[in-house]
Structures are given as structure tokens and as C-alpha cells.
N, C-alpha and C positions, 0 to 999 in steps of 0.2 A: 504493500500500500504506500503509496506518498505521501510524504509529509503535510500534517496538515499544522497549520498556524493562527491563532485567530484570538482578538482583544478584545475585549468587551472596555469600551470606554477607555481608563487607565488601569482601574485596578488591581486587577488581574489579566494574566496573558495564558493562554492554555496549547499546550504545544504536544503535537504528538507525534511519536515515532515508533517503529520495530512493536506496538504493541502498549509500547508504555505513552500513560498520559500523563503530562505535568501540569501541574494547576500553581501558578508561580503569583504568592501578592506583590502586585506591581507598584508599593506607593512606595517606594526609601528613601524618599525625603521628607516623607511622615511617619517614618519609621514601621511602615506598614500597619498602622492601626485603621481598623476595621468599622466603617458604616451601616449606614442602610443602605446606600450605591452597593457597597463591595459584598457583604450579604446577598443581596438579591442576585449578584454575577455570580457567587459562590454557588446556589442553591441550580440557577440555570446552569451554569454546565457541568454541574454533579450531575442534573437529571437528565442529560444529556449525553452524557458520558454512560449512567448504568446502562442506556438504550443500545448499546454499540458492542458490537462480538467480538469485535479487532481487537477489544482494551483487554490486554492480560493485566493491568497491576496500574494504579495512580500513586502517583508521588507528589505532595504536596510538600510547596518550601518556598523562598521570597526574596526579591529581589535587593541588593543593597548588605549594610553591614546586620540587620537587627531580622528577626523571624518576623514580631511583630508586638507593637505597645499597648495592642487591648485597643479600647473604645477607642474611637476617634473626639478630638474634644469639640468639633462641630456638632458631632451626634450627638453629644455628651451636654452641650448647650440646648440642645433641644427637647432632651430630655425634661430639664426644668421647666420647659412651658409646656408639656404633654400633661395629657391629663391621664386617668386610671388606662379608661381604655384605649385611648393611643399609647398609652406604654404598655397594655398587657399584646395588643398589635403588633407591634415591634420586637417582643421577647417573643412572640409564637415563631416570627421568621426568624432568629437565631435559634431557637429548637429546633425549627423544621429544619437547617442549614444541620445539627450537629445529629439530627438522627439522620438522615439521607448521608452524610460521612459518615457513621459509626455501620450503618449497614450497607454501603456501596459494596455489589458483590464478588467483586474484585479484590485481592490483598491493595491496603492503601500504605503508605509511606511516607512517615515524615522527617522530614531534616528542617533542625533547628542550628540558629546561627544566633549570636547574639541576646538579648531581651526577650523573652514570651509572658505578658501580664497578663491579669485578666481573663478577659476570651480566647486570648490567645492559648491557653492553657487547655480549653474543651476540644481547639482541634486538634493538637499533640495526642488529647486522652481519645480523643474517637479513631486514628489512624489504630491500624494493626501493629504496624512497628513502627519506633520511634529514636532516630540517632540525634544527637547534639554534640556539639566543639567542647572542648572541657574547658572553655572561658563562657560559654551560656550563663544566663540568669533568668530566674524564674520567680514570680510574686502573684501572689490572690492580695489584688490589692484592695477589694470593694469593698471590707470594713470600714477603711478608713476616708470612706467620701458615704458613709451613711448607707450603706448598699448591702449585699448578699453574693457570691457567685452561686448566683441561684442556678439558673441556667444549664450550665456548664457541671454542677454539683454530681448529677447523675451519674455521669459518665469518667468523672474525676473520680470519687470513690470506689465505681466498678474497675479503675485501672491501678490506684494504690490503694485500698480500705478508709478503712475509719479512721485508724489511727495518726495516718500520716494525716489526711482531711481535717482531721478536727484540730491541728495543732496549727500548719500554714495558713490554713482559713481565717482561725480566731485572731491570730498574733501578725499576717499579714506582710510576716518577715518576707525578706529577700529571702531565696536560696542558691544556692550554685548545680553545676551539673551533675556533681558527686552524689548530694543530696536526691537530686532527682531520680539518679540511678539506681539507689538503695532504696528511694518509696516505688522501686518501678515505672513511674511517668515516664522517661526513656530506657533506651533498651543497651545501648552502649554510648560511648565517649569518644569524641575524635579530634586529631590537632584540628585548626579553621581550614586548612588547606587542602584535608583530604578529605573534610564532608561531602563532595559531591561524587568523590569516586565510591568512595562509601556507598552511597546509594547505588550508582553505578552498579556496585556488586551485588549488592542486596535485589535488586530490581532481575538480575541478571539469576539469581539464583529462581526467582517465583519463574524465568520464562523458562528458566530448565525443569519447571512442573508441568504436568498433564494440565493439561485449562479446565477442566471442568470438575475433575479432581479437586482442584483446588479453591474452587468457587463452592460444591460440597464441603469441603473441608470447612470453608468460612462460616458456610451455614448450620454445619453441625456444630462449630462454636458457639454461634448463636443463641441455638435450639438449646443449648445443654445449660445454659448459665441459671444459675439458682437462684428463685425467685424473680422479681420482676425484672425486665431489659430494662435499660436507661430508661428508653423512649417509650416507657410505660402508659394510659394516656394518663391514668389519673396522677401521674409522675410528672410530666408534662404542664398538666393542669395547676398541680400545686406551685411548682417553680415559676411557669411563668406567671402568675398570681401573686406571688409573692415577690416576684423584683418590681410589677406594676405597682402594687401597692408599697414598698419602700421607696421607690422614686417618686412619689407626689407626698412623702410622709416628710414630717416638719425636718427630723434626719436626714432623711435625705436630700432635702431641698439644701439644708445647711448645708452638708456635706458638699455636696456640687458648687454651689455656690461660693464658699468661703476657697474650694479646690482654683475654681478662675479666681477670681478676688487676693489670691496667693496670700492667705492670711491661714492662720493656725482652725479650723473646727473649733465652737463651741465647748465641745465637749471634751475636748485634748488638754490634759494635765499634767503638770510636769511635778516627776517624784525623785 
């Protein structure tokens, strides 16, 4: 097949070859942080992509020094003037964005560079395998603007548990890639230079499997997970309800707010 090549807007750029699809975020001089624009390109050529025989394996990864900073702070401004149900609107297409990547039937692959905040962190956790540089950093940072990683929550804890969840969540520390590699969030550690060969190999390994084999295989993973899938609906239901109603909550308007206004939260104490 020839090579296809195609952009949606800037965002993202999607590129395919030999089988393998790339879904590459286009923005690194916003350090790829993520809208309602770049969501809605996401979700169109995920569902685009599961439609297509050719694609043995998607790789997902971003253009520039950083993987990506989470919310974009346009979207982030907008947020403040949404009301319940334009933010429970909004959270439904970043679910539906991380359930269609959690069960694209395809092996997915992520390569991390740099920064992953935020949202950034639900599509690391929805990829099947996950490499990063050993200079990466990683943070749940929506405690600290009044917020929840609601969202992204399901699929976070189905890929490192409780334990690790409930600790980065609440405290909203930074972490490094070591870190990440010991809660399982990624899968190995690379110098920055050979992350793309990396994938390379790894990509290179799924073409050396049977395709249909292996598309079973995904789905007998699926099928066997205990108790509810991420993209449960009342799972669904509850998260995105719950970051709607934290963004219009007097918290979270602080939070946002005092976040552009580069001033310390209300509620931030010094001990």
C-alpha cells in the first residue's frame, strides 16, 4: 500500500506506512497540550483508523521536545465560563477519545518524550505498551486548580492500582520515569535518542505476529479483566459528572482562576 499522509488542521498529523499508523500531536510550541480542536481530531481518526485492515499496530507520540502539558489553557479559560452541562459535554468527548484508544483493536503504542500532565497521563494509560526517555516527567496535577483526574481515573488505576493512584493523585507530586516504571504506567526507559527506534522495534515485533491472532489476543484481554472495563457506562457516567460539577464548583472556579491570575489558591497554606 502507499503511503498515506494526512493533517487534520495542526494538531495532529497521522501518517501511515508498512501497516503501522502514527497519530503524532502536532502542537510543540504549546507543548502539545490538548483541546476540544485536538480531541475531536483524536476521536476522528481513531475511528477511522479501527475501520481499516491495513493497520497492524498504532503508535501514538508528539511532535517537539514534551509528549504533552495536559489541558490547553485556552480550553482551560473556557472552562470557567461553561456551565454544568457544557462541561459535562466536553468530559463525554474526552471519554469517548480514551475509550475508542483503550479498545482500538489493534496493539496501540506509546512513546513518551519529555512532560505528560494531566490528560496527558489517560492516553499513556489507554495505549497497550508504553516507553518513555529516562529524563520524562509525569504529574496529576488537577488537585491543585480545584479539579479531579476524573476522566482519565478509570483507566489510570486499571494500569497501576490503587495504590500508586491514590498517592500521585492526592499529593499531585511530580514524578520521574523510574517512578512511573515501578507503578507500571510505562513499560521500559530509554536514553531521548533512541525513543523512536525503540518503537521502531516494538512496532516491528506486533508485524512479526499473525494479525488476527493478535487482534484476539487484545480482545481476550479485554474480555478477561475483573470487574468493570474503564469505559464502564455507569463508570463513565460518574467521572464525567463529577469533573462537570467541580468545574463550575466555587473550587474550582478558584482554582482556575487564581491558576491564570498566577496568584497562590485560596486554599494553599504554607506549613
Amino acid at each position: 500500500m502507499p503511503n498515506s499522509n494526512t493533517a487534520c488542521d495542526t494538531s495532529i498529523v497521522q501518517h501511515i506506512e508498512s501497516g503501522i499508523a502514527n497519530l503524532i500531536l502536532n502542537r510543540p510550541e504549546k507543548r502539545n497540550a490538548f483541546g476540544r480542536t485536538m480531541i475531536e481530531e483524536l476521536i476522528q481518526a481513531i475511528s477511522q483508523l479501527e475501520k481499516r485492515n491495513d493497520i497492524r499496530c498504532l503508535i501514538l507520540k508528539s511532535a517537539g521536545q514534551h509528549f504533552s502539558a495536559g489541558a490547553d489553557l485556552n480550553w482551560m479559560k473556557e472552562m470557567i465560563q461553561f456551565n454544568h452541562e457544557q462541561n459535562l459535554q466536553d468530559a463525554r468527548q474526552l471519554a469517548l477519545l480514551m475509550e475508542l484508544l483503550f479498545r482500538f483493536p489493534k496493539p496501540t503504542l506509546c512513546l513518551v518524550q519529555g512532560c505528560a500532565y494531566g490528560g496527558a497521563l489517560g492516553l499513556i494509560a489507554c495505549c497497550d505498551i508504553a516507553v518513555a526517555t529516562y529524563r520524562s516527567e509525569f504529574c496529576f496535577s488537577e488537585v491543585r486548580l480545584g479539579l479531579a483526574p476524573a476522566v482519565i481515573s478509570p483507566y489510570i488505576t486499571h494500569r497501576v492500582g490503587q495504590n500508586y493512584a491514590r498517592r500521585y493523585f492526592l499529593t499531585a507530586e511530580k514524578f520521574d520515569a523510574k517512578i512511573a516504571f515501578n507503578m507500571g504506567l510505562i513499560h521500559e526507559t530509554v536514553n531521548p535518542e533512541d525513543l523512536e527506534n525503540e518503537g521502531i522495534r516494538l512496532a516491528s515485533c506486533l508485524l512479526d505476529a499473525a494479525p488476527n491472532a493478535l487482534e484476539e489476543t487484545k480482545s481476550l484481554l479485554n474480555h478477561i479483566i475483573i470487574g468493570r472495563t474503564p469505559y464502564d457506562k455507569s463508570v463513565t457516567d460518574y467521572t464525567t459528572n463529577l469533573i462537570a460539577r467541580l468545574r463550575v464548583s466555587p473550587e474550582g472556579q478558584e482554582g482556575l482562576t487564581s491558576f491564570f491570575e498566577k496568584r497562590a489558591p485560596t486554599w494553599q497554606k504554607d506549613i
